[in-house]
C-alpha positions as CSV (number, residue, x, y, z in Angstrom):
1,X,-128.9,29.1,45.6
2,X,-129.3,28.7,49.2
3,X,-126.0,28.8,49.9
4,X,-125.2,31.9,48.6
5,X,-128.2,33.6,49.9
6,X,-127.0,33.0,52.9
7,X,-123.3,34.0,52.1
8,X,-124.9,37.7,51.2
9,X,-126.9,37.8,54.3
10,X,-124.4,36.6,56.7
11,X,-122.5,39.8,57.2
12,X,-125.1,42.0,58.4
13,X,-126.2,39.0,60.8
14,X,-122.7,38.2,61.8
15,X,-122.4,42.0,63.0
16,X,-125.4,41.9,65.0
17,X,-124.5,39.0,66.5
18,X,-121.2,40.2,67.0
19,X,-122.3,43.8,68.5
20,X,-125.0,41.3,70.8
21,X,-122.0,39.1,71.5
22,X,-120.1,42.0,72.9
23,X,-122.3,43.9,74.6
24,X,-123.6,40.9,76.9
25,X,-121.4,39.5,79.5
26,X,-120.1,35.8,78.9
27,X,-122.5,33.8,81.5
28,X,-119.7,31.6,82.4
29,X,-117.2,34.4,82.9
30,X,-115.5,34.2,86.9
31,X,-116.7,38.4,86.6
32,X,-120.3,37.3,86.4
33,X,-122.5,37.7,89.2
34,X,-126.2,37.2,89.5
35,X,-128.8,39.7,89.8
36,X,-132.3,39.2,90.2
37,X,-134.3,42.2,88.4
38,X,-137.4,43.2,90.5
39,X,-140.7,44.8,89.1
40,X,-140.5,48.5,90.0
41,X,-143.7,49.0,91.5
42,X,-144.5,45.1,93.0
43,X,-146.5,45.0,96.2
44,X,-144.9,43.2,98.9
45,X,-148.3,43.0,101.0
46,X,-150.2,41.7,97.9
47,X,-147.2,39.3,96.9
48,X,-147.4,37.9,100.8
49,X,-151.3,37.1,100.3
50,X,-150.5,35.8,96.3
51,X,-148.0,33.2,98.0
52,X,-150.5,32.1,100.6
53,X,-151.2,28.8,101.0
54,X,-154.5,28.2,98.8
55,X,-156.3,25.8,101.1
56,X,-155.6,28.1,103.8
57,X,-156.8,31.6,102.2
58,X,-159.8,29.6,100.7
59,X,-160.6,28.7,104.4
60,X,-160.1,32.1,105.8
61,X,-162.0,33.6,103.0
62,X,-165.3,31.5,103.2
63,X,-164.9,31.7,107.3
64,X,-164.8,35.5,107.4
65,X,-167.4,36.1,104.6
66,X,-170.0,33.4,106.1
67,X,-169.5,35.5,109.7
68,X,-169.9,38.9,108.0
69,X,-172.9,37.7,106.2
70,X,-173.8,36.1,109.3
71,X,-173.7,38.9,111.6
72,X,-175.2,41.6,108.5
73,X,-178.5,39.3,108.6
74,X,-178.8,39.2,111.9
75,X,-178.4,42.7,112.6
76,X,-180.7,43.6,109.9
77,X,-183.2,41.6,111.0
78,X,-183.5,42.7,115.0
79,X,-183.0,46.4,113.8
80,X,-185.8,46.8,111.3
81,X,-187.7,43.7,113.3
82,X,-190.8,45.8,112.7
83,X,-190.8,45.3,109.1
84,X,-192.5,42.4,107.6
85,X,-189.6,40.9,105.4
86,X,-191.6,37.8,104.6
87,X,-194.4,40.0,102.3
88,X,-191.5,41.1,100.2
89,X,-190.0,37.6,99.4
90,X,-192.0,37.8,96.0
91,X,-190.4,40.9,94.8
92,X,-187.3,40.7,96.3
93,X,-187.3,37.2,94.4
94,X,-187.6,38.4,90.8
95,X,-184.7,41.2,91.7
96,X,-182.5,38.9,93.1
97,X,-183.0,37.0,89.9
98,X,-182.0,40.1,87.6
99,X,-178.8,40.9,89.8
100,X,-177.3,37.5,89.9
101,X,-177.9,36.8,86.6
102,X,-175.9,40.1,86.1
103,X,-173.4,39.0,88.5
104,X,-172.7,35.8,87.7
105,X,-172.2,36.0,84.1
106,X,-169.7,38.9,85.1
107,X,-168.2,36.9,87.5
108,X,-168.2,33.7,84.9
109,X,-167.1,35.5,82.3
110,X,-163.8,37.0,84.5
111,X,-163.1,33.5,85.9
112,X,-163.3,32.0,82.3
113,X,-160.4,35.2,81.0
114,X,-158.1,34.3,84.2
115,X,-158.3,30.4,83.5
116,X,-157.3,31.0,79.7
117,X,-154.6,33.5,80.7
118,X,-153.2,30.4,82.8
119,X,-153.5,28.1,80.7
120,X,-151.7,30.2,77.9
121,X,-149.1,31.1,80.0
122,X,-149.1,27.1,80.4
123,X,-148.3,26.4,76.5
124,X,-145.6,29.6,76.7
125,X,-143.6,27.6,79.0
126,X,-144.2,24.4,77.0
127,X,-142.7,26.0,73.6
128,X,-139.9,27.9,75.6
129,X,-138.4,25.1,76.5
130,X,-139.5,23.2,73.3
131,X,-137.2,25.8,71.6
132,X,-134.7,25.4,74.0
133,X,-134.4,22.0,73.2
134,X,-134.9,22.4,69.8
135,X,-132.1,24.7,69.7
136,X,-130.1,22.1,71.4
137,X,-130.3,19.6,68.7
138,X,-130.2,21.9,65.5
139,X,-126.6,22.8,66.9
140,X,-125.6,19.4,65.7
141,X,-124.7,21.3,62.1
142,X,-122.4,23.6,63.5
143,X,-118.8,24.2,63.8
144,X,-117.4,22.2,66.5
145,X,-116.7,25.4,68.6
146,X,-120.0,27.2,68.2
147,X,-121.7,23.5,68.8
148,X,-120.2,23.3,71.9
149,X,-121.1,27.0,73.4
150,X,-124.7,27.1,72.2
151,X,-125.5,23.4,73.8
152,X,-123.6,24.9,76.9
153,X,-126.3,27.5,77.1
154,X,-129.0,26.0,76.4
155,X,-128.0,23.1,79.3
156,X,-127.4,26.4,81.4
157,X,-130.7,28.2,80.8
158,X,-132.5,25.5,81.5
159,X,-130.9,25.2,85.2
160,X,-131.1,28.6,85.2
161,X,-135.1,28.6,85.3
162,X,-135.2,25.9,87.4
163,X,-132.7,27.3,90.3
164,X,-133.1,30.8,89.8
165,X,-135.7,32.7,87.3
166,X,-138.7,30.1,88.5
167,X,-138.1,31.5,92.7
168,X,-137.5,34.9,91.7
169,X,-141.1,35.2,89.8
170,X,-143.0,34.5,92.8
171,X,-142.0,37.7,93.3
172,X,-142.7,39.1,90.1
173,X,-139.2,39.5,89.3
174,X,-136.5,37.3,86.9
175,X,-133.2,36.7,86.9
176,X,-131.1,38.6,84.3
177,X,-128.3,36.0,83.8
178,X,-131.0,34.4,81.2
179,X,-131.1,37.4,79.1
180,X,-127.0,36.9,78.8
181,X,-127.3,33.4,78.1
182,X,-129.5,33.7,75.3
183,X,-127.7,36.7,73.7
184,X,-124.4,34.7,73.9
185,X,-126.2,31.8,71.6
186,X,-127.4,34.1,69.6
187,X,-123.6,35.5,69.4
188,X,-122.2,32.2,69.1
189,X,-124.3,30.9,66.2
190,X,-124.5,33.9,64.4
191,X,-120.9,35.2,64.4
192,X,-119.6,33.0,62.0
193,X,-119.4,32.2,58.4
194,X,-120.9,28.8,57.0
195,X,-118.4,26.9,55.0
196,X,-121.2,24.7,53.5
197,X,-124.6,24.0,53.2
198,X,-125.2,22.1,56.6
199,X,-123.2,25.0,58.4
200,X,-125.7,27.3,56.6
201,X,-129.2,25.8,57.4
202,X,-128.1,24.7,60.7
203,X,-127.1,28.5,61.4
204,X,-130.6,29.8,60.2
205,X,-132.7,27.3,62.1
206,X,-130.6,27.2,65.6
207,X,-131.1,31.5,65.4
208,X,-134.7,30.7,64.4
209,X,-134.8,28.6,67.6
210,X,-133.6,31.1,69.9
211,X,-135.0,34.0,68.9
212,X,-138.4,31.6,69.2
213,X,-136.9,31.2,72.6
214,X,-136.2,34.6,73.2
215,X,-139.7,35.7,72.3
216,X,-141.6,33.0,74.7
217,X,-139.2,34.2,77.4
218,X,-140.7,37.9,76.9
219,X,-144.3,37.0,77.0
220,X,-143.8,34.4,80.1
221,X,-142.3,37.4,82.1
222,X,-145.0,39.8,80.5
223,X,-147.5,37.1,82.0
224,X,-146.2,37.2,85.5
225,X,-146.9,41.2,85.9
226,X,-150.7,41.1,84.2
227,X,-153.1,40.4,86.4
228,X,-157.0,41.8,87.4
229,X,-156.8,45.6,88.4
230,X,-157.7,47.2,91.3
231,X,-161.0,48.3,89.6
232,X,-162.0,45.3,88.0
233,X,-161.9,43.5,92.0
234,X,-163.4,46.4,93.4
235,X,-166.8,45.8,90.6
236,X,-166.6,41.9,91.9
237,X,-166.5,42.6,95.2
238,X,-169.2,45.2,95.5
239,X,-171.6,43.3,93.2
240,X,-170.8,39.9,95.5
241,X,-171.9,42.3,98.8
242,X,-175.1,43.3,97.2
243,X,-175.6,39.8,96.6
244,X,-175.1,38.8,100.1
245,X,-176.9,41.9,100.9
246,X,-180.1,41.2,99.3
247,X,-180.1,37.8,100.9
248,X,-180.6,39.9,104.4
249,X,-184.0,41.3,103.0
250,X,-186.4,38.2,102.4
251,X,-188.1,36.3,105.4
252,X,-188.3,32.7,106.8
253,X,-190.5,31.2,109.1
254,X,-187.1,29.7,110.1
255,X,-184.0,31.8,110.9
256,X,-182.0,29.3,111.2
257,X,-182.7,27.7,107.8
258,X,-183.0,31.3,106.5
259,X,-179.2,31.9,107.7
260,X,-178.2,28.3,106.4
261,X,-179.0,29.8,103.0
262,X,-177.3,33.2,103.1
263,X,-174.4,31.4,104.6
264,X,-174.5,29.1,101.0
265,X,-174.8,32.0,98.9
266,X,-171.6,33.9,100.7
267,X,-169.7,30.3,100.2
268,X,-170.1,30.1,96.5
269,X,-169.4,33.7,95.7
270,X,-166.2,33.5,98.0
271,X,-165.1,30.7,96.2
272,X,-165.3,31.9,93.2
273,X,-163.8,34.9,94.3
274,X,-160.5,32.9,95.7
275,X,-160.2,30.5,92.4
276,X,-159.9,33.6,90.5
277,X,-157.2,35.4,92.7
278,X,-155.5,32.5,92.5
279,X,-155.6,32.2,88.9
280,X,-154.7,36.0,87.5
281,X,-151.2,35.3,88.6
282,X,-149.9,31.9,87.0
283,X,-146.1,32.3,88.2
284,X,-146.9,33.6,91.9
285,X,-149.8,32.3,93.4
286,X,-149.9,28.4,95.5
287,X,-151.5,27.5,92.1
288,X,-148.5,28.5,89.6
289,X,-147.1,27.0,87.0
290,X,-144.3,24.5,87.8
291,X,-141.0,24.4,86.4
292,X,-141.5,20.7,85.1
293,X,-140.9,21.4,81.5
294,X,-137.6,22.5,82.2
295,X,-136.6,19.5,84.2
296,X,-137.7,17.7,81.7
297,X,-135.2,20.1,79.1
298,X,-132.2,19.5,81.7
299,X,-133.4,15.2,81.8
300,X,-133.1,14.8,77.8
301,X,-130.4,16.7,76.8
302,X,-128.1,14.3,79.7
303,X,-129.9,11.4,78.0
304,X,-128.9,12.6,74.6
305,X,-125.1,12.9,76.0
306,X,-125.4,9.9,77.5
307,X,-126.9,8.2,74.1
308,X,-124.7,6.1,71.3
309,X,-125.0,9.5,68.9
310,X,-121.9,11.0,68.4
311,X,-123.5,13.9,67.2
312,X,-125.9,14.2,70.0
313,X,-122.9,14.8,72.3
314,X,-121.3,17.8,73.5
């Protein structure tokens, strides 16, 4: 039954694969070149602060928002000198209690979005290359030929992200010789005719694999261009100056102490402020995901060559 199930489907999959197979250049063809596909609209002068050096932007950060807050207190304080800032500490104290507690969940709650989105965009690279793999071995079933040029791609999209599409999304761009490698697997596994059973189910679950493949690939590079707009920082960053702000209007018997705690206050909501720049971009920022997992796709697949199994060869 299942066999000829998939003899009746096999033509209409065996001409899109064929049509795919034609359309795409072969990635190991002498007349291919590479091309790394750029995001239209990316900001160079964002992308040049995204790549910074976290350490480094965390320490510039906290610096220049401790001196503003610094210098806003202490101007504050000599201009309206006549005012008595210490009477208003009690009221000032329960508004500054509303307002961060406002603040903070907003600013919890965005930090909490930015750490899931990078730690999805974690698992989507884990199961990409889990399909690539996977793909890899279900090739076992077919014809010698096919065997041969799907396991060459998938050893070649693995290098691929780690020489290639991994540098060029720091950038927010990817490298389109990936797209051709997949489509050419596709093509290979698809444009034939299974002679048996084993040809058959190894057909419909190495095309299950890459178009599994295929599909992580989309959402990793739909990852790499989402991050928090321009709106969403500009909310953050006005409610952290309010906080700061309001910080300038109670009084101590100590300035120095007083400017010891505006100083903390600036610290913590600068921090938060760099984790969460860091995090919105998972692919771009010092933070970003490595390309482990596909070392590790490119280390088995040579152990499985190297290994006693026949089959597990190329």
């Amino acid at each position: 039954m299942a066999c000829n199930v998939t003899g009746r489907l096999s033509p209409a999959l065996n001409e899109r694969s064929a049509h795919r197979a034609e359309s795409a250049p072969n990635p190991r063809s002498k007349r291919y070149s590479r091309i790394s596909e750029k995001q239209p609209h990316a900001d160079f002068d964002i992308l040049a602060v995204v790549d910074a050096n976290a350490l480094l932007l965390f320490l510039w950060a906290t610096t220049a928002a401790v001196s503003a807050a610094g210098a806003g207190q202490w101007y504050v304080h000599r201009r309206f000198d006549a005012f008595d800032f210490v009477g208003h500490n009690e009221v000032g104290g329960f508004m500054i209690a509303v307002v961060g507690g406002v603040y903070g969940v907003l600013l919890g709650f965005m930090t909490v979005v930015a750490w899931q989105h990078f730690s999805d965009s974690q698992q989507v690279v884990a199961q990409e290359a889990a399909a690539a793999t996977d793909a890899w071995h279900t090739a076992v079933g077919l014809p010698a030929g096919e065997r041969l040029r799907v396991r060459k791609d998938m050893l070649q999209y693995a290098n691929v992200m780690v020489n290639q599409e991994w540098p060029a999304m720091k950038a927010r761009a990817w490298d389109v010789q990936a797209d051709w490698i997949v489509m050419d697997a596709i093509g290979a596994a698809g444009s034939f005719t299974p002679a048996n059973f084993k040809e058959a189910n190894a057909q419909s679950v190495t095309l299950q694999q890459l178009g599994t493949l295929h599909d992580y690939r989309q959402r990793r590079l739909s990852e790499n261009r989402s991050g928090i707009s321009w709106f969403e920082w500009l909310v953050l960053l006005v409610g952290g100056a309010c906080m700061v702000g309001f910080c300038w209007l109670f009084g101590l018997q100590n300035e120095k102490l007083h400017l010891v705690m505006t100083s903390a206050v600036a610290i913590i909501v600068t921090s938060m402020l760099v984790l969460l720049f860091e995090l919105q971009y998972p692919f771009q920022s010092d933070l970003r995901i490595a390309s482990g997992d596909w070392t590790a796709v490119i280390s088995h697949i040579n152990t499985m060559q190297a290994g006693p199994q026949a089959g597990m060869r190329m």
